[in-house]
N, C-alpha and C positions, 0 to 999 in steps of 0.2 A: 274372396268376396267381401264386399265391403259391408259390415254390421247396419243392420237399419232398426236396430232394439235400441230402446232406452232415449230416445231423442230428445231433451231438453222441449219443458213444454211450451217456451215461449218461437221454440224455432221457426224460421219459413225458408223452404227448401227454392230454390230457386230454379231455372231449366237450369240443368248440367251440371249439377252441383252434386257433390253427397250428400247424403242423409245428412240433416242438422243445422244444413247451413242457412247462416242469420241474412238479411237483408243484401241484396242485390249491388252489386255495384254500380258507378253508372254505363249504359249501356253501351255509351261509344259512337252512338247514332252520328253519320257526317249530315252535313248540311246538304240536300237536294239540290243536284245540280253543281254543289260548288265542287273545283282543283284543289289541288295544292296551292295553297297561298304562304304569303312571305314570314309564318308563323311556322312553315317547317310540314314535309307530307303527313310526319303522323299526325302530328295537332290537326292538319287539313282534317282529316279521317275522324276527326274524336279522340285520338288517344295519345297518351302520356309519352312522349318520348323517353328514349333511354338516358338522357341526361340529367333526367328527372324521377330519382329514384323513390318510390313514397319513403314518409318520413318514419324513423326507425323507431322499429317495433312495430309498426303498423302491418307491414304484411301486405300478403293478397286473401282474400275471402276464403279459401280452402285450407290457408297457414290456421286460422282465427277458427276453423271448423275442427282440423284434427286437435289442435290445442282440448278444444270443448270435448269430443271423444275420448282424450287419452287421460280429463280430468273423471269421465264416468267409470272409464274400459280401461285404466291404467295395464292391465296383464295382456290385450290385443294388440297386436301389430297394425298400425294405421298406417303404416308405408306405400300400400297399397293404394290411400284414399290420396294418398302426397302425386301418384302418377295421374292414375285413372281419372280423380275429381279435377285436375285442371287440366289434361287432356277436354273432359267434358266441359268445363266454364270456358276455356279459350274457345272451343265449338258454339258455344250459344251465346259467348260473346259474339262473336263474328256472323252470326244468323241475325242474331238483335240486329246488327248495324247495317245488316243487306248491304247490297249490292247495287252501290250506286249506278254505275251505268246501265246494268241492267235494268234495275229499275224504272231506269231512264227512255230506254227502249221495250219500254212495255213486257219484260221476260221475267220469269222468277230465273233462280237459279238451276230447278228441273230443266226446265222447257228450256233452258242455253245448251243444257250439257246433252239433249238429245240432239241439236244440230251441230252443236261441239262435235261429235261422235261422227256425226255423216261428213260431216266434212275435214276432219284428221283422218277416218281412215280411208275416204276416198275414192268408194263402192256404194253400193246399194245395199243395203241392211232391211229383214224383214223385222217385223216390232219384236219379235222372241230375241234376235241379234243388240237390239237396241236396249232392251231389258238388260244383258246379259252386259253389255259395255255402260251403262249408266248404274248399276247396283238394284235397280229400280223392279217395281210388281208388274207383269203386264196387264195389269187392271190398269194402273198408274202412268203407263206407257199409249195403253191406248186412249186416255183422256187425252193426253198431251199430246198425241199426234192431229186428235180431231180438232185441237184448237189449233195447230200450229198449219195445220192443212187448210181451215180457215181461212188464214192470215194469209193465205197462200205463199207461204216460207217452205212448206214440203210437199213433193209430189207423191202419188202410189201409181205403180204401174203392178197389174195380175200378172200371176205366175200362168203363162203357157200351160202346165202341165198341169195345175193344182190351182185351183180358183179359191181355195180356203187360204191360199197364202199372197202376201203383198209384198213386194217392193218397193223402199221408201227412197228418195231422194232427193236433194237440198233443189229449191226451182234457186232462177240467178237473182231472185231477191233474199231469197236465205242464205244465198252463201255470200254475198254482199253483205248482209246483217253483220253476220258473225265474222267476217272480215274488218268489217267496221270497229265491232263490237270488243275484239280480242284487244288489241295495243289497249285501249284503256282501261280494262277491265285488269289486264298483266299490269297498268301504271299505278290502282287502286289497291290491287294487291300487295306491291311492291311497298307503298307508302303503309299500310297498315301493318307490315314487316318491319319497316323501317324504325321500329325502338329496339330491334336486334340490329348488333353490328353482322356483315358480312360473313366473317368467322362461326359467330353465333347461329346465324340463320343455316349453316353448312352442316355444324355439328346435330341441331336441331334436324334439320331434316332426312341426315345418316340414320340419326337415332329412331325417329318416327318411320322411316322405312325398313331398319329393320324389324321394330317392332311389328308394322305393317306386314310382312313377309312372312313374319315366324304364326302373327294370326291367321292370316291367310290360311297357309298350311294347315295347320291345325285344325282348325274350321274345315278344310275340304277333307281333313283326311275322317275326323266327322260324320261327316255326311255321307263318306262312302260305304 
């Protein structure tokens, strides 16, 4: 666990950061609306390309946080804070910066990944199915069906048998959306990866899944 005693009293903790840490960096926000321009996809997106390493000694925000830790807590192990803390800032980087096309098409990032979901697996799902493929509360599930049923992007048809329960599925404007929606949303992402070489993004994503896998597990054996 990561220590949250003794924090430096001038600190300001930022989303996704550890305990301690100083001043935010910039958020990375892209321009509304705008592509990749002739400055290169990550630059399009906000962020620092890989050929452009900050300048030494300077670090990223969580390097500059354990430093401050290891001068209070010299006898703790802050290794921990080296994974977990930029796991979290690389997350609330990426939340800062939203999702341009989404955005662009009126969607948070929820409300994509619940048509995302109907329309990858390619059936009907009731909201407990869709809770259960998006990570999400079905409190949180059923807010986002009623705006998205709204929009008329999803249908319900009643269960025959059991009127407490619904069937949800994409109408042909929701799966057009998300048809639409995918290629650029994979072309934004791609460019915000893009300060990782190839290679880099490979090992990166081995490692996060199986981190990914080994929590999982664990977590369910947990709860069991």
């Amino acid at each position: 666990m990561t220590p949250t005693n003794g924090r430096p009293a001038a600190a300001h903790t930022p989303a996704g950061a550890p305990a301690g840490t100083g001043p935010a960096a910039a958020d990375g926000r892209p321009a509304s609306g705008r592509g990749a321009g002739p400055e290169g996809p990550a630059e399009a997106v906000g962020i620092a390309p890989a050929s452009r390493p900050a300048a030494s000694g300077e670090g990223d925000t969580v390097a500059s946080v354990v430093r401050q830790w290891r001068a209070v807590h010299p006898e703790l192990n802050t290794g921990p804070m080296e994974v977990i803390g930029r796991i979290n800032r690389c997350a609330a980087l990426l939340q800062q910066a939203e999702d341009a096309p989404l955005r662009r098409a009126g969607l948070s990032r929820a409300e994509f990944d619940l048509l995302g979901a109907l329309r990858r697996t390619g059936h009907e799902l009731t909201p407990g199915e869709l809770a259960r493929e998006t990570f999400s509360s079905g409190a949180a599930v059923t807010k986002r069906l009623k705006q998205l049923t709204e929009r008329g992007l999803i249908e319900r048809r009643g269960d025959t048998r059991d009127r407490r329960v619904a069937h949800l599925r994409l109408t042909d404007a929701g799966r057009d959306l998300v048809d639409g929606i995918l290629p650029e949303q994979l072309a934004y992402e791609t460019a915000v990866l893009s300060v990782l070489d190839p290679g880099g993004q490979d090992d990166l994503a081995a490692l996060l899944g199986d981190l990914l896998g080994r929590l999982e597990g664990r977590m369910g054996a947990l709860r069991a």
